[in-house]
ChimeraX commands (.cxc) that place a marker at each C-alpha (Angstrom):
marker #1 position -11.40,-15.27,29.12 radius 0.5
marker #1 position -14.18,-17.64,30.41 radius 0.5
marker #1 position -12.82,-17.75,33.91 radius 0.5
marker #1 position -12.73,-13.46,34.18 radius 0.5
marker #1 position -16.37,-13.35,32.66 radius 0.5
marker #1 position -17.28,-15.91,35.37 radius 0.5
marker #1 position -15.72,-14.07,38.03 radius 0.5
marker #1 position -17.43,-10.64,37.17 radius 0.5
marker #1 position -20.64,-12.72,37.08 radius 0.5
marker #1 position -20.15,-13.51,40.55 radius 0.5
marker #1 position -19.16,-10.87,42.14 radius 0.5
marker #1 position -22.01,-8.65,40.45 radius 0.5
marker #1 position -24.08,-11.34,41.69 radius 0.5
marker #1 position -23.33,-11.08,45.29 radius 0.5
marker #1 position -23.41,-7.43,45.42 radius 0.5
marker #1 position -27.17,-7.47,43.89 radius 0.5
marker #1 position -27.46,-10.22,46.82 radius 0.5
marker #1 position -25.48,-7.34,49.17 radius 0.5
marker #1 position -27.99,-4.93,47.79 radius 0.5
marker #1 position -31.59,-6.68,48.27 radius 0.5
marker #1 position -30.49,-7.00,51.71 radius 0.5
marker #1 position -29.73,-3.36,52.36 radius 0.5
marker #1 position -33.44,-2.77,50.70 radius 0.5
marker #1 position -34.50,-5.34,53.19 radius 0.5
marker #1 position -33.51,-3.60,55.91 radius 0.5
marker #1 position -34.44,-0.20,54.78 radius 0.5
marker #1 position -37.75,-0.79,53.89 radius 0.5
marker #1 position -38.40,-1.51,58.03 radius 0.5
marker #1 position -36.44,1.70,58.23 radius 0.5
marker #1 position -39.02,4.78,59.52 radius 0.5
marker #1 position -36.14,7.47,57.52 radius 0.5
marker #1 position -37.82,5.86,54.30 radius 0.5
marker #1 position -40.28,7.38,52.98 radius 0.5
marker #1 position -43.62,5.89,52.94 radius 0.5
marker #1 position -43.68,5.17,48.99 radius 0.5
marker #1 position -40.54,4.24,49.06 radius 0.5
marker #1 position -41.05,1.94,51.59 radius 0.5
marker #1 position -43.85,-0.03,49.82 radius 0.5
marker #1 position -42.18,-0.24,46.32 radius 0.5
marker #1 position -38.77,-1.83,48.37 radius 0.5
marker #1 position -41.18,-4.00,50.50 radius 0.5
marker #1 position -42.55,-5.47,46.77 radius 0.5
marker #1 position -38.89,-5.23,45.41 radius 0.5
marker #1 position -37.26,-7.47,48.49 radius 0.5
marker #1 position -40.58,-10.01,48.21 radius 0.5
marker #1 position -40.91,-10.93,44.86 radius 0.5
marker #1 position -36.81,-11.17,45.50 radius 0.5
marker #1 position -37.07,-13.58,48.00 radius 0.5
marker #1 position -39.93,-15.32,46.90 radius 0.5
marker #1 position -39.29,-19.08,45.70 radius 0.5
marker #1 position -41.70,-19.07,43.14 radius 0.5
marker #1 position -41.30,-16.42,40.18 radius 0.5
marker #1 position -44.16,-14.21,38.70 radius 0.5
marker #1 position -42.40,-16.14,35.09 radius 0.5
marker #1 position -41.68,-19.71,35.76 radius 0.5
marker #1 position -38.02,-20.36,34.63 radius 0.5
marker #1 position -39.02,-23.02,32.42 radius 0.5
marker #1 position -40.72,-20.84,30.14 radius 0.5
marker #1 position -37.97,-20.64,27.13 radius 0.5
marker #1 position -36.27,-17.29,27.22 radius 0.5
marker #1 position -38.84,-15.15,29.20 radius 0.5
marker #1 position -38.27,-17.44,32.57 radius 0.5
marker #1 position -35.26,-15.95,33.16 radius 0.5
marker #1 position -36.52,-12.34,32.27 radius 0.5
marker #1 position -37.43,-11.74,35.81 radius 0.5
marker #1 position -34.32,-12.75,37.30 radius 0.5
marker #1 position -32.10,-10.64,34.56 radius 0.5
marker #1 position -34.10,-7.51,34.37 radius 0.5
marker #1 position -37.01,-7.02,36.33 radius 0.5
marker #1 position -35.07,-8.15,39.90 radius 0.5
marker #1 position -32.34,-5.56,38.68 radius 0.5
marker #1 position -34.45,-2.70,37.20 radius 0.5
marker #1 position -36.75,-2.90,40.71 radius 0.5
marker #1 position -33.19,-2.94,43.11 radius 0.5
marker #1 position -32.01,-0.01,41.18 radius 0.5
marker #1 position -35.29,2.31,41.58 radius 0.5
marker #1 position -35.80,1.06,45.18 radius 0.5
marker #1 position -32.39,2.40,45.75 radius 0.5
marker #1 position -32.75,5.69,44.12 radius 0.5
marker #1 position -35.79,6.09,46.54 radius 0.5
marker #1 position -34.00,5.52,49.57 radius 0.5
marker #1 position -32.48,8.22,51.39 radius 0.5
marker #1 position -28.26,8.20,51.27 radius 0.5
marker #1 position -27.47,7.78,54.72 radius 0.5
marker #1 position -29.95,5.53,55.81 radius 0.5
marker #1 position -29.01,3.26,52.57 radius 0.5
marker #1 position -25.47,3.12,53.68 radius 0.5
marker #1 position -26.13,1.96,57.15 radius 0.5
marker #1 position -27.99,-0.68,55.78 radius 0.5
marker #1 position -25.65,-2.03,53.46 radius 0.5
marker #1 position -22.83,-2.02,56.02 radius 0.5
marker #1 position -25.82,-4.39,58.15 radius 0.5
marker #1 position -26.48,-6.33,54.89 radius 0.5
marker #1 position -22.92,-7.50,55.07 radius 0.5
marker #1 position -23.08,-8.87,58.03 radius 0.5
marker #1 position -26.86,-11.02,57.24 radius 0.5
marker #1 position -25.27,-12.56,54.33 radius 0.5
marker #1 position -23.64,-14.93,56.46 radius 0.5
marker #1 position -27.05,-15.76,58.29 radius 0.5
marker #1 position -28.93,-17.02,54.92 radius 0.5
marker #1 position -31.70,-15.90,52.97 radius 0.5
marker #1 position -34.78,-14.70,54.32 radius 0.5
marker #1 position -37.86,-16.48,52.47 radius 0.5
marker #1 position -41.29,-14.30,51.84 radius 0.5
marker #1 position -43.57,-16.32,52.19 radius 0.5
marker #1 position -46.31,-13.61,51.86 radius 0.5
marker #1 position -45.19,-13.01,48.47 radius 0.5
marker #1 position -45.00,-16.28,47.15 radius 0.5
marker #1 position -48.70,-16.20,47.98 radius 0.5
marker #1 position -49.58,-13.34,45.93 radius 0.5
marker #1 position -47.89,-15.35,43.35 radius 0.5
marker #1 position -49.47,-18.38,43.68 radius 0.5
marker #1 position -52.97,-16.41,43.83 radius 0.5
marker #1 position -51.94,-14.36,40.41 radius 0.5
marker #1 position -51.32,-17.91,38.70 radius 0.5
marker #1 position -54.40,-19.48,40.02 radius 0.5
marker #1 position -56.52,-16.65,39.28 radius 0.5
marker #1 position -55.29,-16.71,35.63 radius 0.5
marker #1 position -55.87,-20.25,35.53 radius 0.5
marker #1 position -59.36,-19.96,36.47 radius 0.5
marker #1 position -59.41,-16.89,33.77 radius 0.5
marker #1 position -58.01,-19.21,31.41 radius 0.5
marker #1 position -60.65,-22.37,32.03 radius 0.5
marker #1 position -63.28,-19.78,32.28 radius 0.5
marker #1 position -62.20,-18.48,28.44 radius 0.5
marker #1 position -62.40,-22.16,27.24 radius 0.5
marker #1 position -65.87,-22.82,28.39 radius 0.5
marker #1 position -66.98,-19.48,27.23 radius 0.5
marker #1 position -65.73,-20.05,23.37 radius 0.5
marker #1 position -66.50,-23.97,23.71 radius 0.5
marker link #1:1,2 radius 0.2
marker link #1:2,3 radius 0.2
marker link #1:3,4 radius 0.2
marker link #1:4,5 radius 0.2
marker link #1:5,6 radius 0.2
marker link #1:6,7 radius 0.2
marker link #1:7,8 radius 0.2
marker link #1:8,9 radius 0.2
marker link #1:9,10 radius 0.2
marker link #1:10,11 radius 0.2
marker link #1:11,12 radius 0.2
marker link #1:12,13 radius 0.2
marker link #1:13,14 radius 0.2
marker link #1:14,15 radius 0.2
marker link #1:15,16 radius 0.2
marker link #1:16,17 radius 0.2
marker link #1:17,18 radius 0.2
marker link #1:18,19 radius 0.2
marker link #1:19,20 radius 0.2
marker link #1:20,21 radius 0.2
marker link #1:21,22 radius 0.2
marker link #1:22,23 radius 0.2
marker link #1:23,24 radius 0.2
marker link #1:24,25 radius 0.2
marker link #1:25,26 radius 0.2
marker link #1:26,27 radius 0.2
marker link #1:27,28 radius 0.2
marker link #1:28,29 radius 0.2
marker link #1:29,30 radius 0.2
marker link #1:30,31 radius 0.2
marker link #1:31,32 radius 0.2
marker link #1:32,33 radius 0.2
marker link #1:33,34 radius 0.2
marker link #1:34,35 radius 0.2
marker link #1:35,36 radius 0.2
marker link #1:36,37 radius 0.2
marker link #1:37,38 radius 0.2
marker link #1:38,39 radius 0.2
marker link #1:39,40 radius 0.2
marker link #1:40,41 radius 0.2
marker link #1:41,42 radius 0.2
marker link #1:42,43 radius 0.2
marker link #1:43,44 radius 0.2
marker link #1:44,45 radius 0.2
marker link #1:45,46 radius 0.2
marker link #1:46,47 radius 0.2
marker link #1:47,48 radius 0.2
marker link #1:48,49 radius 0.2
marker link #1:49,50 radius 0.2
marker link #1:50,51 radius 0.2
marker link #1:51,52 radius 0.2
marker link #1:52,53 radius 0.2
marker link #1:53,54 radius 0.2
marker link #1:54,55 radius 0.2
marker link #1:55,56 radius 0.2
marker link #1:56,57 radius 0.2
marker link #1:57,58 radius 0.2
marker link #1:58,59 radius 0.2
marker link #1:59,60 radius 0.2
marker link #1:60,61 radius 0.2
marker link #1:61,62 radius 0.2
marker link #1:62,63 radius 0.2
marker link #1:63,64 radius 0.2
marker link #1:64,65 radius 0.2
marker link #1:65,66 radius 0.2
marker link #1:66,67 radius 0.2
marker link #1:67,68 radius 0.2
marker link #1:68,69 radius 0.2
marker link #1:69,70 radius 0.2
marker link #1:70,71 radius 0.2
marker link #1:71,72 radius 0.2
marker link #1:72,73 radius 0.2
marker link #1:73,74 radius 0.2
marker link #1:74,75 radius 0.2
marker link #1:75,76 radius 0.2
marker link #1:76,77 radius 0.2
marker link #1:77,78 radius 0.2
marker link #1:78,79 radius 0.2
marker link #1:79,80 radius 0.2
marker link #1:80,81 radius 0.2
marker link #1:81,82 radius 0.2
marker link #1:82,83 radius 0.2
marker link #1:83,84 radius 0.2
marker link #1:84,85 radius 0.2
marker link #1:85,86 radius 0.2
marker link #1:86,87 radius 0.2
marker link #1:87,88 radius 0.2
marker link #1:88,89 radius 0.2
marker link #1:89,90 radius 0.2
marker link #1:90,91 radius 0.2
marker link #1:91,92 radius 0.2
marker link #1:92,93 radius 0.2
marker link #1:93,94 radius 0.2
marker link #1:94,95 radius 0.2
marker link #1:95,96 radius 0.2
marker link #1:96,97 radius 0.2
marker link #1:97,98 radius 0.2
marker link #1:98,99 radius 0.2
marker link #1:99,100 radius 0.2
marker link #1:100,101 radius 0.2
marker link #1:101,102 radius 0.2
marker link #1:102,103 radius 0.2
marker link #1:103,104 radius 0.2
marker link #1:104,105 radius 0.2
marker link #1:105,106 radius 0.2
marker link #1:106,107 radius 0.2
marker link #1:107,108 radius 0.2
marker link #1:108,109 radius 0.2
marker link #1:109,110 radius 0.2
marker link #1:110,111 radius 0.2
marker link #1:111,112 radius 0.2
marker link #1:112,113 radius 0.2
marker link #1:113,114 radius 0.2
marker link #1:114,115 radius 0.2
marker link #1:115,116 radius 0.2
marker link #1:116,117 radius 0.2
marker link #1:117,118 radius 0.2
marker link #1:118,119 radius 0.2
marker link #1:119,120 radius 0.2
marker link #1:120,121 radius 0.2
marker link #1:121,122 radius 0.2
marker link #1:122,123 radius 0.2
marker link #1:123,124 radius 0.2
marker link #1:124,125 radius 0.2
marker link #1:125,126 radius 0.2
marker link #1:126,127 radius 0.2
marker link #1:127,128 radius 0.2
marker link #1:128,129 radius 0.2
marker link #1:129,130 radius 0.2
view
């Protein structure tokens, strides 16, 4: 019963993989509308990103980003892409799986910047009530 869990674990796993990569593509896509565009653009980044907005090893909410938010953000970015255009890119996405993973480095950035800036907040709180 282990092993089947295991396997459906997997294979939903590589078809969210299958899946950021379609958004990937799509968001360069000029069919996509412009809002949709930007919210896949943030979706595929923080995706890609090597460093998460919740560090994993923060008990319990680490992996809240990779369980939920990465999921809940693929599934809107996909309801905002247009049908045809979304199935092109999946049949492409197929094919860059075997290249690797692209790395944002932008995003992981933005990330680093949000953590600084709340460790600054955080120093800045201390000194104020010390």
């Amino acid at each position: 019963m282990a092993d089947g869990l295991l396997e459906k674990w997997k294979h939903w796993a590589k078809k969210l993989k299958v899946e950021v990569y379609a958004i990937y593509l799509a968001y360069k896509d000029p069919r996509v509308p412009v809002h949709a565009r930007i919210f896949a653009a943030c979706v595929v980044g923080y995706a890609f990103s090597p460093i998460d907005l919740i560090p994993d090893f923060i008990p319990v909410l680490g992996y809240l980003d990779d369980l939920l938010l990465i999921p809940l953000g693929v599934w809107l970015a996909l309801k905002m892409i247009p049908a045809e255009v979304l199935k092109e890119c999946r049949e492409r996405a197929g094919e860059l799986i075997q290249q690797g993973k692209p790395v944002n480095r932008k995003a992981a950035a933005v990330i680093i910047a949000i953590w600084l800036l709340l460790a600054l907040l955080g120093i800045a709180l201390i000194v104020i009530l010390v």
